[in-house]
C-alpha angles and dihedrals in degrees: 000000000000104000095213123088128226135205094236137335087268085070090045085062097043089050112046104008099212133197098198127062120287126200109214104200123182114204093191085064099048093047093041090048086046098054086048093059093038095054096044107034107086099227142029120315115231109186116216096231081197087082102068120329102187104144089234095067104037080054084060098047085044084052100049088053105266097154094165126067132189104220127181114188144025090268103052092040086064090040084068110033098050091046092045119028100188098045121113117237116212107201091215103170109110088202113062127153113240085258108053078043090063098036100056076043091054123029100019090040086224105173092175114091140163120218121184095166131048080239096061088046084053094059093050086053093054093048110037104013110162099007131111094278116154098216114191125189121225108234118205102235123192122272105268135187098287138129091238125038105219098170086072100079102021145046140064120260107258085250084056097039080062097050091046092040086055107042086047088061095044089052077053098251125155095234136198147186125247140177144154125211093207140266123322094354110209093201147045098210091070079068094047082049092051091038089061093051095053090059094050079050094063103029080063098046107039086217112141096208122204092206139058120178110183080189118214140299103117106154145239125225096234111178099261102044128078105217129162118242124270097254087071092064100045093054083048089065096045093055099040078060102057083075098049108083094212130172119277096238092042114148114234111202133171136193116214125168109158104039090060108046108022091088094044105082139021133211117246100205136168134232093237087178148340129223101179108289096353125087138181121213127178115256122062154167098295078053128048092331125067091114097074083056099043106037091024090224121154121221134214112265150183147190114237120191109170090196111055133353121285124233115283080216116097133217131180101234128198107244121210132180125247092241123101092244122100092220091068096092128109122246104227125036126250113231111224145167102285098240100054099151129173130301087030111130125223133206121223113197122203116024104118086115117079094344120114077007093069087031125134138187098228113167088002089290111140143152109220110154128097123192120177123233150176098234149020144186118277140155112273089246093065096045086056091061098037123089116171 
């Protein structure tokens, strides 16, 4: 990380010209989005270090206040820990070997954990039976309006949530309920749906938990999608808990990734070559992009010469990666000045979440390099929202 700062990415061109990929992160707009989420969320913040763990901007959440993170695995509980050494590491993987059980037990003193199998509550037992250890169970929810599907792979029926919920308090655990309703979810009412089950869950059960984690998938307004504001879902999730008859001292928790961090850093990227209306820049989808590919979401984009002035003409042009391999195209065209030419830089905004973290180094390709700047590109409608 440079440790200078620059006003845009524009000014990151003009400064250092490059010819590889450059992250523009802006750590103003990650704090500011932070303390957002932190005043107006009722309950502790927990964010998922999956989504992007580049110490700057973990800096940047730590500075804004963010004191909780959702880690899932060894290597991103010592990230934190050793960063910083008063957070509090939530070990939120439902699937863990018996070793990496012992060793965030042991050495990294973690006490959170999340459990979707009698197995994995087995594990715990064998570990950490009869200590202080905060055991929440991983509830299925149904499959809700949202770009990725998570229920698929984890969470306990609601029969088997029960079963889990019980046996927990009779090891002696203080137990909890958890679930997530799925990447980038487009609607609240997905958290009013998986609010109602957790209800059934403990009428059934007779458990009075000390935990409720309504999970992530707070959304972020890229360009092509039509999503209400936070506050909605948030709203959503106070309401959904009036019913509940939850503890007083229940712990609310919540894990976001993306809408804390999307807005927070733009990709600096060249022209290497045009062929009509198609061009090839180099960065991709096995790079900082996969998620165009994955999630087919479009992202907010510009043209930037340093030496003259573009078209004020636009053009959807065809995108395609800098790899050997075919699949390495874009789904949806970028519209450009027509007459985009080599050498020109793009910005791309929004792409802090699941970016340089789902990156590989196929065919030696890789974007590395981090500057720091005031401002990058969003969607008006974020802009709207966002003071810093």
């Amino acid at each position: 990380m440079n440790a200078e700062r620059f006003k845009n990415a524009e000014a990151v061109a003009a400064a250092i010209r490059p010819s590889y990929p450059v992250y523009c992160l802006s750590p103003a707009i990650v704090a500011a989005t932070a303390k957002r989420f932190l005043g107006a969320f009722p309950g502790r913040v927990l964010y998922a270090v999956k989504c992007n763990p580049h110490p700057r901007l973990l800096n940047a959440l730590y500075d804004a206040g963010v004191r909780h993170f959702d880690t899932a695995s060894l290597p991103e509980i010592a990230q934190i820990s050793e960063a910083f050494p008063d957070a509090h590491c939530y070990f939120m993987h439902p699937v863990k070997s018996r070793a990496v059980t012992r060793t965030a037990f042991e050495v990294y003193g973690i006490r959170d954990f999340v459990i979707d199998h009698q197995a994995e509550l087995d594990k715990i037992v064998d570990v950490g039976g009869g200590t202080s250890i905060n055991l929440l169970v991983r509830l299925k929810t149904p499959e809700t309006k949202a770009i990725y599907d998570l229920a698929s792979k984890f969470g306990a029926t609601p029969e088997d949530a029960v079963k889990l919920l019980q046996r927990a308090q009779k090891e002696g655990f203080r137990t909890g309920l958890a679930f997530h309703v799925g990447s980038q979810c487009l609607t609240p009412q997905a958290f009013d749906q998986a609010l109602t089950l957790v209800g059934q869950v403990l009428e059934k059960g007779g458990v009075d938990v000390q935990f409720l984690d309504v999970g992530g998938g707070f959304p972020v307004a890229y360009p092509d999608q039509d999503i209400e504001p936070l506050d909605a879902y948030f709203e959503t999730v106070r309401y959904g808990l009036t019913s509940l008859g939850l503890r007083n001292d229940c712990v609310l928790m919540c894990e976001p990734g993306r809408a804390l961090v999307a807005d927070g850093c733009s990709l600096l990227v060249q022209v290497l070559l045009r062929k009509e209306n198609e061009i090839y820049i180099n960065d991709g989808v096995y790079g900082s992009l996969s998620e165009l590919v994955i999630a087919r979401m479009q992202l907010p984009v510009r043209l930037i010469r340093l030496e003259g002035e573009p078209s004020t003409s636009l053009q959807a042009f065809k995108v395609y990666g800098p790899t050997c391999d075919s699949f390495d195209v874009l789904p949806h065209p970028f519209m450009l000045p027509d007459d985009v030419r080599e050498d020109d830089w793009i910005e791309i905004g929004q792409v802090g979440a699941y970016s340089n973290a789902a990156a590989t180094q196929f065919n030696g390709f890789s974007a590395e390099t981090f500057m720091e700047v005031d401002e990058v590109l969003l969607p008006q409608s974020e802009l709207d929202d966002l003071q810093v």
